[in-house]
N, C-alpha and C positions, 0 to 999 in steps of 0.2 A: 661644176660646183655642187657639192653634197649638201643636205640640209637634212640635222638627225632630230628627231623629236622622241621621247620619249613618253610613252601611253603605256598604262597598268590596265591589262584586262582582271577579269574576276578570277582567275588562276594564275597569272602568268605574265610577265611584263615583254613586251615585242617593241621594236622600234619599227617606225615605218625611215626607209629612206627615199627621201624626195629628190629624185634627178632634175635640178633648176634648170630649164630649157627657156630661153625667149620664146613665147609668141604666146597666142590666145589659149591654142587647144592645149599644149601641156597646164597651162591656170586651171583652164576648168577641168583636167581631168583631176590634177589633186583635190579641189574643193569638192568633186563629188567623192574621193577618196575620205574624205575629211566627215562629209555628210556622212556617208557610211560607220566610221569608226563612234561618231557623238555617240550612238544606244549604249556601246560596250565600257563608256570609259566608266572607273570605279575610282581614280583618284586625282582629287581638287585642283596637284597640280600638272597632270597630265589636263587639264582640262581648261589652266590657263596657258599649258602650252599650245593647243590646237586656239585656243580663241585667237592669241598673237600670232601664229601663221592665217587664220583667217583675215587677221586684220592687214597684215603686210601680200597676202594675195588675191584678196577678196575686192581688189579694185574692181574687177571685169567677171563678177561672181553671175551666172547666169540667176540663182536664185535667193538675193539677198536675205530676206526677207526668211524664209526656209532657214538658212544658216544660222541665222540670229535670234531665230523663235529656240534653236534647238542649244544655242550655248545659253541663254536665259533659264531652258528648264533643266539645264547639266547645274547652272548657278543655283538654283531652287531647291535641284535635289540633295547639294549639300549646305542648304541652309545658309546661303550666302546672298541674302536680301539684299546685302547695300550694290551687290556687283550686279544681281541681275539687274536690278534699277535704273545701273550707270547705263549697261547696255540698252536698254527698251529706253530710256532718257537718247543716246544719240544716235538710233535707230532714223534712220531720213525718211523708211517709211514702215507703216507698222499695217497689220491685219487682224481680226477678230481673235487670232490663237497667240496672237502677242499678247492680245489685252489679258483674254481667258488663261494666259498661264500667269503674271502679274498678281489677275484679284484671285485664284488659288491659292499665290503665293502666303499675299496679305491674309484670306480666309483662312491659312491654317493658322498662322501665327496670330492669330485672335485680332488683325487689326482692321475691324467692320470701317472705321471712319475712312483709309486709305482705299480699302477695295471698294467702299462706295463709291470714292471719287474717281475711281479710277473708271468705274462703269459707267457714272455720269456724263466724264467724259468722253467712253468708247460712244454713247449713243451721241452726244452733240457732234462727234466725227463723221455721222451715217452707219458706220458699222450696228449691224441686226447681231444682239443677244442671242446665242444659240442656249440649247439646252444645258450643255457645259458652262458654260456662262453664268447660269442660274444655280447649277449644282455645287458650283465653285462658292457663290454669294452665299447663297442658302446656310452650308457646312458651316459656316463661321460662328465659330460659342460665345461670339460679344453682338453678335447683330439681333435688335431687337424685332421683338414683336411689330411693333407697324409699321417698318419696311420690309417684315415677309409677309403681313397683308398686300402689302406695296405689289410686291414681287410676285407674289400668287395671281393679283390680276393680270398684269403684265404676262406671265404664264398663258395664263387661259386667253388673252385675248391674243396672243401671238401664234397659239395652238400646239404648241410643244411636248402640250400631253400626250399628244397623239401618237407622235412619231414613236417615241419610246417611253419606259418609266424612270430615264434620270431624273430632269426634273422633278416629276410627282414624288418619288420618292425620297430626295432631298428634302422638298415642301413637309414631307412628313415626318423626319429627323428635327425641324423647327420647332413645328409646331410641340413633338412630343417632348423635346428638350423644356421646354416652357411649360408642360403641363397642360396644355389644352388639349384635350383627349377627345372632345367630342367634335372639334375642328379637325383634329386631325382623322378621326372615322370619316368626317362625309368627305373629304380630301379621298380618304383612302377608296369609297363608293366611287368617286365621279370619274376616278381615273379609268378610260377604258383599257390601256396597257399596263398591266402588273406583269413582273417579272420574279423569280426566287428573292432578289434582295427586298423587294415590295414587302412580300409577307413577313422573311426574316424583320423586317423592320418592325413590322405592327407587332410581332407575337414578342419581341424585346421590348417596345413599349408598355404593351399589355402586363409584361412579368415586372417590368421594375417599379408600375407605379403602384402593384398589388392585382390587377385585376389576370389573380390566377386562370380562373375558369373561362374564361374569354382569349388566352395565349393560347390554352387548349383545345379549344375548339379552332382556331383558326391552324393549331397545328394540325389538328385530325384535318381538317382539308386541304393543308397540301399534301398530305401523305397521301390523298385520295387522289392528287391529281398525276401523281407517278413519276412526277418531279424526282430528280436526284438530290435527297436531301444534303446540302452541306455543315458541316461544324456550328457555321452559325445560325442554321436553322436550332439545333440542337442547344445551341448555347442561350439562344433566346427564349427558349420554352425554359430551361433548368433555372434561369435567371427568375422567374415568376415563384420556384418554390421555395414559401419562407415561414412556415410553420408545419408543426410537428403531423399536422392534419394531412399535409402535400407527401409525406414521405413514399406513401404510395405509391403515388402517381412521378416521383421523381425516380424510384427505382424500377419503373415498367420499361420508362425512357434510357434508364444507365442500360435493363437489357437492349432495348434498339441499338441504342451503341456499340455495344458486344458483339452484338448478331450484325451488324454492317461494317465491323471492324474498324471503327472509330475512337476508341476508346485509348485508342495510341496516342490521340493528336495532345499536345500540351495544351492549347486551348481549353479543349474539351474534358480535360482533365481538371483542371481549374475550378471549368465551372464544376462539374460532378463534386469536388473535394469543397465549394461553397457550396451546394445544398443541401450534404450530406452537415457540414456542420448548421444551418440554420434549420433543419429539419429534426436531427436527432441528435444533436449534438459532435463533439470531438471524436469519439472513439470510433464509428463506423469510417464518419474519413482518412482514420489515422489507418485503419484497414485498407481503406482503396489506393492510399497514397504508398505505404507500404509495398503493393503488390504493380503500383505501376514501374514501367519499362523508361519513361520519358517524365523528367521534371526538372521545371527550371526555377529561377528566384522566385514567383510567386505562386508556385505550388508549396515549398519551404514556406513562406510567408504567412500564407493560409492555415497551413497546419501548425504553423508556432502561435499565430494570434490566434486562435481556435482553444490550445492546449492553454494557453497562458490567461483566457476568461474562464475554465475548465476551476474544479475541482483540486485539480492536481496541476497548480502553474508550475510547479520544478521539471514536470518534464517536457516543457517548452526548452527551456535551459540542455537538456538532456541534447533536446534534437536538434538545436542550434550547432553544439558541440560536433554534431554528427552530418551535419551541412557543410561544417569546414572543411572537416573531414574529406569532402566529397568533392570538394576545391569549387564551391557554389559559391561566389563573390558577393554576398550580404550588403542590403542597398539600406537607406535610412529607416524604410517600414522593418525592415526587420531588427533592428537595434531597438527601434520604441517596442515593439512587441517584449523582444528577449530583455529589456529595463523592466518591464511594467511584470514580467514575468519575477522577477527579484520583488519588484515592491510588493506583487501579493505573496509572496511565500517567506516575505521577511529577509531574505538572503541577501545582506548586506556585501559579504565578501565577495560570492561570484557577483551581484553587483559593479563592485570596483574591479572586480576583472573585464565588464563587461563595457566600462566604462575607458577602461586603458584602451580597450580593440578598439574603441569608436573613436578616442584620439588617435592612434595609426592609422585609421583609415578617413581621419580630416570629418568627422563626421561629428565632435563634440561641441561646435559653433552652431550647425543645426538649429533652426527652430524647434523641430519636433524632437529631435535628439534630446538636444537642449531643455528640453521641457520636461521632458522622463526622467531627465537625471534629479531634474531639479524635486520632482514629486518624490523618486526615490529617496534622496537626501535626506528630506523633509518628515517623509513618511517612515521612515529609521532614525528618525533625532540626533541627525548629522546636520544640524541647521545653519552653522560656518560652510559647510560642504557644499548645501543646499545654494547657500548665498552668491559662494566661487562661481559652481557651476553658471546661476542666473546671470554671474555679471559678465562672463564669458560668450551669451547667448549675443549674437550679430544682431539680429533685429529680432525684440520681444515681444509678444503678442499677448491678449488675454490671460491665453494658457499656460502660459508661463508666470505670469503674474499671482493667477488664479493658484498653481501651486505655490510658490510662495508665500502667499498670504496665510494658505492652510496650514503650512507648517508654522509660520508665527502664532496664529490663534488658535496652535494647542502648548501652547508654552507661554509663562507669563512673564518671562524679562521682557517683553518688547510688544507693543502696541500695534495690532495688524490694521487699526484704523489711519496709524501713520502712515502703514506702506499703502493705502487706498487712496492717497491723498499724492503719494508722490507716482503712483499709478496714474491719477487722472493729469499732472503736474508734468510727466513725460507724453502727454496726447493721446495715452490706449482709455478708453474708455472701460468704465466695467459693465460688466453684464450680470445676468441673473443668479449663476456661480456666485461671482464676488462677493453680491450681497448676501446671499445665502449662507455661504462659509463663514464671513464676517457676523453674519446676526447671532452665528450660534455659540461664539467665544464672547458679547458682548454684556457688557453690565447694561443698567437700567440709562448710566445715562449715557453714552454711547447708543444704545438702542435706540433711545430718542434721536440725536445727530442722524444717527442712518437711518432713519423715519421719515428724518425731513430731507435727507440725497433723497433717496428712494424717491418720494413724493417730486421734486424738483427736477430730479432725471426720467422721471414718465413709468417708473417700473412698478408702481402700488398695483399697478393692474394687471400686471403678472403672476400667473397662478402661482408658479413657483416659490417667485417673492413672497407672495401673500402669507403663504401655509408656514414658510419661515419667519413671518412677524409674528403672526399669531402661537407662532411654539416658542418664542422666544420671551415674548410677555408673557405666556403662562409659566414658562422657567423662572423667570423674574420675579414671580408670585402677582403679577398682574392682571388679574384673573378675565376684571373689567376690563380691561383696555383691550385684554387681545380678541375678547365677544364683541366690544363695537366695532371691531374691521371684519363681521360677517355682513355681508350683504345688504338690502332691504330686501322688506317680503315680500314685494312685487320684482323681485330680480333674480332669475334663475342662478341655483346655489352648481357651483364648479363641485367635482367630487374629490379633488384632495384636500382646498381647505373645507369642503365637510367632515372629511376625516380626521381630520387634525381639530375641530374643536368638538367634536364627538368623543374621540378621546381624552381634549379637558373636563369634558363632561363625565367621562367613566372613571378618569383618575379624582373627579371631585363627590363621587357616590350621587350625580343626577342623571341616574339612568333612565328615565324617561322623559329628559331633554332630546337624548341621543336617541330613543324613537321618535321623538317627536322630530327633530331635524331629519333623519332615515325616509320619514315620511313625506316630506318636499322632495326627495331627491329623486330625480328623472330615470335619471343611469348611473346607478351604484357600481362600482366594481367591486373587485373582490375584496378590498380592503374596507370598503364600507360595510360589507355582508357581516366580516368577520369579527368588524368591532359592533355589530347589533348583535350578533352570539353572546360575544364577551357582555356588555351590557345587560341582556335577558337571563343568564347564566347566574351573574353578579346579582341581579335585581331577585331572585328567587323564582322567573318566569324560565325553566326546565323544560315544559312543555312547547313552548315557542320558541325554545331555539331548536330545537327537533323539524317545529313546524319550518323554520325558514331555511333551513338544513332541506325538505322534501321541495320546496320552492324554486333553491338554487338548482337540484337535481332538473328539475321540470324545465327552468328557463335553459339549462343544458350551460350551466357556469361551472368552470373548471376548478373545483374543491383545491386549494392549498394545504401545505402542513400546517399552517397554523388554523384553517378552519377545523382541521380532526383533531388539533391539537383542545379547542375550547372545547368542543363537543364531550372528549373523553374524559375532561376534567368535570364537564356536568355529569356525565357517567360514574365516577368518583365519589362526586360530593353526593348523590343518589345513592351509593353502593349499590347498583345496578350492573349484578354480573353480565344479566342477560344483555342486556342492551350496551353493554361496553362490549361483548362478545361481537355482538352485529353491527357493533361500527368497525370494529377490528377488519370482520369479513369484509364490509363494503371496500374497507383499506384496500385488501389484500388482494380484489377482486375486478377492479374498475384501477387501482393508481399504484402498482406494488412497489414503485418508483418511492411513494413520498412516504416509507417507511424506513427513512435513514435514522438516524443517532439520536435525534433533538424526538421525534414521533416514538419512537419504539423504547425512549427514556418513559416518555407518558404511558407507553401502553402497560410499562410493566407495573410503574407505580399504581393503573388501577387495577391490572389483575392482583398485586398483592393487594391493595386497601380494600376489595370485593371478596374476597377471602380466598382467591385463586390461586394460591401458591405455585402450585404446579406448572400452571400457566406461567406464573411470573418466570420462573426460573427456565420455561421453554425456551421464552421470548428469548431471554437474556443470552442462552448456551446458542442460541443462532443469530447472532449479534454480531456482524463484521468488524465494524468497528465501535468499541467501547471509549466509555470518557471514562470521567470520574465522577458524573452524576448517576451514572447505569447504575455505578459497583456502589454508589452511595442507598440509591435506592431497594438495590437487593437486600444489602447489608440490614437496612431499618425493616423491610420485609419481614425477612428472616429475625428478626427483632421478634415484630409486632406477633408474627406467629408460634414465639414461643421455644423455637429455635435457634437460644443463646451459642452456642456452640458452636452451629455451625456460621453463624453470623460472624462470631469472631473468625473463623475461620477464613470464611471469608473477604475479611479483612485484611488478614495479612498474606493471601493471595492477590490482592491487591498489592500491596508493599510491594512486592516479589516483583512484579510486572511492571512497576516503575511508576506507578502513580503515587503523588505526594498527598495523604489527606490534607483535608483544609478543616474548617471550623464545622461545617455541616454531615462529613464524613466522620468526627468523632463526635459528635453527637446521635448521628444512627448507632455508632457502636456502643455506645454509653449507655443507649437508652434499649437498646440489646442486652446488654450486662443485667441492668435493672430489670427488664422482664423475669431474667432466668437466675439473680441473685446469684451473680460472680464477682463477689467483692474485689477479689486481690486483682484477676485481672480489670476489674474496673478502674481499683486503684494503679495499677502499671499502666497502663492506657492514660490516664488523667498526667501520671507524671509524664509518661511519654510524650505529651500534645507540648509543655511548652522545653523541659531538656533535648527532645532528638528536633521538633520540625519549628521551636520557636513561634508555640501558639499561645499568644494569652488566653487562658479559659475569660471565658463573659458570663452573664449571670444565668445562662442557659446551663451550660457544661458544668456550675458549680450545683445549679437547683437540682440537676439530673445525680447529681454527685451525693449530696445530702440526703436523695430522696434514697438513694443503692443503700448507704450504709444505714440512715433511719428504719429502712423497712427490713436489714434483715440486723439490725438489734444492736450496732456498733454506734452509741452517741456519744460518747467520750469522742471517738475520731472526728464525728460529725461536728460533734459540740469544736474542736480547733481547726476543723477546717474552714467553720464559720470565722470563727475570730482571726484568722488568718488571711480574709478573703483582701484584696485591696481594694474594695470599696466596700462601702456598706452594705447590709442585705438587706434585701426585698421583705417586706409581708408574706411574699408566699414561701419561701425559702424558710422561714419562723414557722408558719403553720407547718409545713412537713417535720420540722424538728419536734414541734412543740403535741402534735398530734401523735407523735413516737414516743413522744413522754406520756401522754394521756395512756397509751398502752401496754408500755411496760409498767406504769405505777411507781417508778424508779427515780420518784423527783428529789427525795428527804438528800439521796446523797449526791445531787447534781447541782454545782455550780453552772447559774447561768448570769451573769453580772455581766457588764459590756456589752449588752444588748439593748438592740432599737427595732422596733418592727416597723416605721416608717422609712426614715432616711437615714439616721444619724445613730452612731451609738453611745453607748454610756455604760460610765463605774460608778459605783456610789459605795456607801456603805450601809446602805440596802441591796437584799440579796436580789432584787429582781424590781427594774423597771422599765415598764409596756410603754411604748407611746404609739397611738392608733387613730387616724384618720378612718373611722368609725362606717363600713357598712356594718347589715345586722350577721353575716357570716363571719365578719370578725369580730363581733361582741361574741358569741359563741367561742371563739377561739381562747379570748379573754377570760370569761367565763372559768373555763375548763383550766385554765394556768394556774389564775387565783385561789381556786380551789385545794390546786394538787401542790402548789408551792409553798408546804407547811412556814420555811423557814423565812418567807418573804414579812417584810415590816411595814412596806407599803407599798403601795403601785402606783402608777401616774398614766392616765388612759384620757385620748383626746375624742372627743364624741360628739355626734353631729348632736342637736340639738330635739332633733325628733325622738334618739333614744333614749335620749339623759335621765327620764323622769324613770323608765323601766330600769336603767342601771343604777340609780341611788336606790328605788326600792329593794333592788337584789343585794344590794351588798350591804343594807341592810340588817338583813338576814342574814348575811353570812359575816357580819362581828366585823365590819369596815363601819369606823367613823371617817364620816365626811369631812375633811379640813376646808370644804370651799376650792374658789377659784386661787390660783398658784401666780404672786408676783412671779413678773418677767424680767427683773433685772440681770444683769450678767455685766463680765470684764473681763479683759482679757489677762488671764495668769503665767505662770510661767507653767505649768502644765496643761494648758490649753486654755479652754472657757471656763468660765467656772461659775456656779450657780450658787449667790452670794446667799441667797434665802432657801437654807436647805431643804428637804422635805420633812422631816422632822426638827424642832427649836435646837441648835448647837448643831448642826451637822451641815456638811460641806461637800457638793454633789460636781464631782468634774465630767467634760461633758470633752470630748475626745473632738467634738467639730460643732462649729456655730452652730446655735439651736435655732431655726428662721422662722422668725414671728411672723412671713406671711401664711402661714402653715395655718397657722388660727386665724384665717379669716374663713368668711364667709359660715356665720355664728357658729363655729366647734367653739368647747372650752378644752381648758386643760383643768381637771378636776384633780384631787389629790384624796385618796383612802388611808390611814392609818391600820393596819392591821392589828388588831387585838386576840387573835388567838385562833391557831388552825381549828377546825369544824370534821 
């Protein structure tokens, strides 16, 4: 009788055939046939074949026991806990390697409670704990802290240190996993056997918890000891480098690699392509990855999440494309990378491309998936899309809640306080995010509501929290409230909400609060540095932010752009060529890095305001990439310097290159034209701001307008572009006109009627009425009108009371009778207001908009002159 089993080796599928013979010794010689074959099997069900011949010939099995340890760890090996169980459950009799492969089992699958018991009850059986035993317990990522005190003594009183370094160095995966680092050093001292994984273990501890310089030294001493280093010796030292400082010391290592021909392994790769991005960023490891021979999904991975925090998230996207390409089977990290890659670079549509492949590949249910799509959504104001996505998510977590929120609390149809509510109402709790996000979409009385969560959920005392009540009452205009949530002054101040009400203080003009607070603080970072700049700068203290500028150099604090950015604006407001020159060098010299678009906009606005033109235009022509503040600032430059021409020129080499101006770009052009008195194109420019780009001029672009054609002699144009304006004109807008009339002497034949120098204008039938909210710069203004406005019959000038008594004596003098203080009645007409008490007896003054009687308080009058005859 035949009996055929089928067994899959690792290449190759063989049957073994079993010639069934009666008696003892054909049993046992299959069962040892059988014991041989358990190492090679590679499939689950060759392997409950061999268990069912064991069990139908394993009556007379000389080594039961042996047999049943080894179909248990063929069970284990593929992850078939419930079957190895059944077997070690009706095992008749069991040994130490039964138990030890069991609490393995349990140890990897994170289940500490089962492999306890399991151990517990290996020792009530008699069976002695080997050091496998321990290594097995130890590995487990759920077993606490004190039952591997438990276990350590047990350890050591059993002496297991000795024999080898399993145990000890399990003990030391414990400990380190938990963070007790100085437990785990004298563990590492006591051990008198260390072997290559001992060290590899310390020196991966050492890198992941930061303590670089101590990986390093334990690496130089196994190299010392001529040990063959392996992969993971190597992966454990790279794993320690994580600032830009280590980059050194990480590429001495990638040469070891090189030079021992390691740098093949994918491992090793890996790590090399993480240090190179936490050390110098994306583009070096896009280089190493590039030029490697061997990569798998989390070398891709690496370098898409790397590219996609980058500068340049599209070409995460780029290289995804090119991973398909390479038939590299994209697991869920890489979909949240190549989404979040979309949300920072706005790209909605590869987006939903990127979106469709995660549903083919069952991947849009996803938590993490799930949560990308929903922030994408959200963060393109696709917020129905956002919604789908979320309610598609299987089980949601914070993070997904947390994007949703955000996207409600930048859009006001829908209350993101609601969705906080049915957040807490489905059992996710919120976190420090939620309320964060939430406080900063919040009115005053919401603010309050999340004041009193906050307080009632324990999170007031969260830094985070904090810095966000306090910016959210001073948004509120609450100025008090959000200073009593600073601390007391026996209680050591945090340094972000110092920073955040340092800058209520800067944005409130109490710049020496924000020393004063600066002053408690223990351990400023850089953002505290930079807003006492800002504050000293502001304050008119020049010298002291220089001084604290040599401070930060000393304490060896790593300068930001926005620290050279404050600095060269005090350089600026000094016009200090010299010393905006030597900050430029220090730039250039020590950080040439933080001389991108936002810095080298500053540097050039103060090489032109310090009269460096040259300079300016240097900066700019070596300018990788420009905005449209660069071209803004050239343009006003070249203004300032008298260089009309080529300013315009300028200008529309901008156009050319695709930048749109906005309101501040025609205004540097504007006020270009006015230097160098280019009318027409001032006037083509002006109409071009609102027929070609749909700019409303403001009272900026009109004053600059009035002042072009006042100064070089066109007031007729000037004179209708006022009356034209759609709002009323300024005071200073009148002086520029009215100062253009003092100079030509051209008043006898200029209609000025419908004029207001305060707010409002006016017709009469009088040729000319002033109405002035009265400094002494504008009694002079007055002054000079009155005089020159032969054909005026009266005027009406509102005047503070300090200077009333010196303007009745002058006009006086100059043939004005006093009529007194001017009733203020009015009614509304069919041609607007109307001023029932003319200024002279039988006449009738229309007044084009409400005339506002709170105008006259605070003691002005509204006085009235008669004129009696030019002088």
């Amino acid at each position: 009788m035949l009996l055929t089993v089928p067994l899959q080796r690792c290449h190759s599928q063989h049957t073994i055939v079993v010639q069934h013979f009666h008696g003892e010794f054909h049993h046992q010689r299959i069962l040892l046939q059988l014991l041989q074959e358990f190492p090679r099997i590679r499939s689950l069900d060759a392997t409950k074949s061999l268990h069912a011949l064991a069990i139908t010939t394993g009556w007379n099995c000389p080594q039961p026991i042996f047999l049943n340890n080894n179909i248990i760890s063929v069970y284990v090996s593929f992850g078939e806990l419930f079957l190895a169980r059944k077997v070690f459950d009706e095992m008749p009799r069991r040994n130490t390697v039964s138990y030890n492969t069991m609490i393995g089992c349990y140890s990897r699958c994170g289940d500490a409670e089962e492999a306890w018991k399991l151990f517990s009850e290996m020792r009530l059986c008699g069976y002695e704990p080997t050091q496998f035993t321990f290594g097995g317990l130890l590995s487990c990522q759920s077993l606490d802290l004190y039952r591997g005190f438990y276990l350590q003594a047990l350890v050591l009183k059993s002496g297991l240190l000795y024999p080898d370094a399993f145990a000890g160095t399990a003990l030391l995966g414990l400990f380190g996993k938990h963070g007790c680092l100085d437990e785990c050093l004298k563990a590492f001292e006591d051990m008198p056997r260390k072997n290559l994984v001992t060290w590899n273990t310390m020196i991966s501890l050492f890198g992941h918890h930061g303590f670089t310089e101590e990986s390093i030294v334990m690496f130089r001493k196994i190299m010392k000891m001529e040990w063959a280093l392996t992969e993971y010796s190597y992966v454990g030292v790279l794993s320690g480098f994580l600032w830009e400082r280590d980059l050194e010391l990480g590429e001495q290592v990638h040469g070891l690699l090189v030079k021992n021909g390691l740098v093949c392994n994918v491992l090793v790769l890996n790590a090399l392509l993480n240090m190179y991005v936490k050390c110098s960023g994306p583009y070096i490891a896009e280089k190493v990855f590039g030029e490697a021979s061997i990569r798998d999904v989390v070398s891709w991975n690496t370098i898409i999440g790397a590219l996609t925090k980058s500068e340049s998230p599209g070409k995460a996207l780029e290289l995804y494309l090119k991973m398909c390409l390479d038939g590299v089977w994209p697991n869920r990290t890489t979909f949240v990378s190549v989404i979040n890659s979309c949300t920072r670079s706005e790209n909605l549509m590869y987006g939903k491309l990127i979106h469709g492949m995660a549903i083919k590949h069952m991947l849009d249910r996803d938590i993490f998936v799930g949560s990308a799509l929903v922030d994408l959504y959200a963060k393109t104001d696709w917020l129905g899309d956002a919604q789908r996505c979320f309610d598609d998510i299987d089980e949601k977590n914070v993070v997904s809640w947390n994007a949703l929120i955000w996207g409600y609390s930048q859009k006001c149809c829908f209350s993101p306080v609601q969705l906080l509510c049915e957040m807490i109402q489905s059992g996710c709790q919120p976190n420090e995010v939620s309320f964060s996000t939430l406080l900063k979409s919040s009115d005053t009385v919401e603010l309050q509501q999340l004041h009193s969560l906050i307080i009632k959920m324990g999170y007031h005392g969260n830094e985070y929290v904090s810095c966000s009540l306090i910016t959210s009452y001073a948004k509120c205009g609450l100025i008090s409230d959000a200073l009593i949530l600073l601390p007391a002054n026996d209680t050591q101040l945090h340094v972000v909400p110092s920073n955040v009400i340092a800058g209520i203080y800067n944005r409130t003009g109490q710049y020496h609060k924000t020393q004063e607070l600066y002053s408690l603080l223990e351990e400023p970072d850089i953002v505290s540095w930079n807003i006492l700049i800002v504050a000293c700068s502001r304050n008119g203290d020049y010298k002291e932010a220089f001084e604290l500028l040599r401070h930060m150099r000393v304490a060896q604090i790593h300068l930001d752009k926005y620290t050279y950015v404050s600095l060269l604006s005090v350089c600026t407001n000094l016009c200090n060529l010299a010393l905006g020159s030597s900050l430029h060098g220090l730039i250039i010299k020590t950080d040439p890095k933080r001389c991108d678009t936002f810095v080298s906009n500053v540097i050039i606005d103060m090489y032109g305001k310090c009269g460096s033109l040259e300079s300016c235009l240097k900066i700019f022509d070596e300018m990788a990439d420009r905005n449209l503040i660069s071209w803004t600032v050239v343009i006003s430059t070249l203004g300032l310097h008298g260089q009309s021409y080529k300013a315009l020129q300028m200008f529309r080499e901008m156009e050319a290159v695709g930048f749109t101006p906005d309101r501040v770009a025609f205004l540097a052009v504007l006020s270009a034209c006015r230097h160098g008195g280019l009318v027409t194109e001032g006037k083509q420019l002006f109409e071009e701001m609102n027929m070609t780009y749909r700019i409303e001029p403001d009272f900026d672009h009109y004053q600059l307008m009035v002042d072009l054609l006042t100064r070089y002699g066109d007031l007729k144009e000037a004179e209708r572009l006022i009356l034209g304006m759609p709002f009323p004109p300024n005071a200073l807008i009148w002086r520029r006109f009215l100062e253009a009339c003092n100079r030509q002497r051209d008043a006898e034949n200029l209609e000025v009627d419908n004029v207001n120098l305060e707010s409002n204008g006016y017709s009469s039938s009088c040729s000319a009425i002033f109405f002035f909210q009265l400094s002494m710069a504008h009694f002079v203004v007055v002054t000079v009108v009155v005089s020159t406005v032969a054909t005026a019959t009266a005027a009406a000038i509102v005047v503070d009371t300090g200077v009333l008594e010196g303007l009745v004596e002058w006009t006086a003098k100059m043939g004005l009778r006093d009529l007194g203080l001017v009733e203020r009645d009015w009614e509304e007409g069919r041609r607007g207001w109307v001023w029932d008490k003319g200024l002279v007896a039988g006449e009738r003054c229309c007044l084009r908009e409400p005339f506002r009687v709170g105008i006259l308080e605070r003691e002005r009058y509204l006085r009235m002159w008669e004129w009696r005859g030019g002088t």
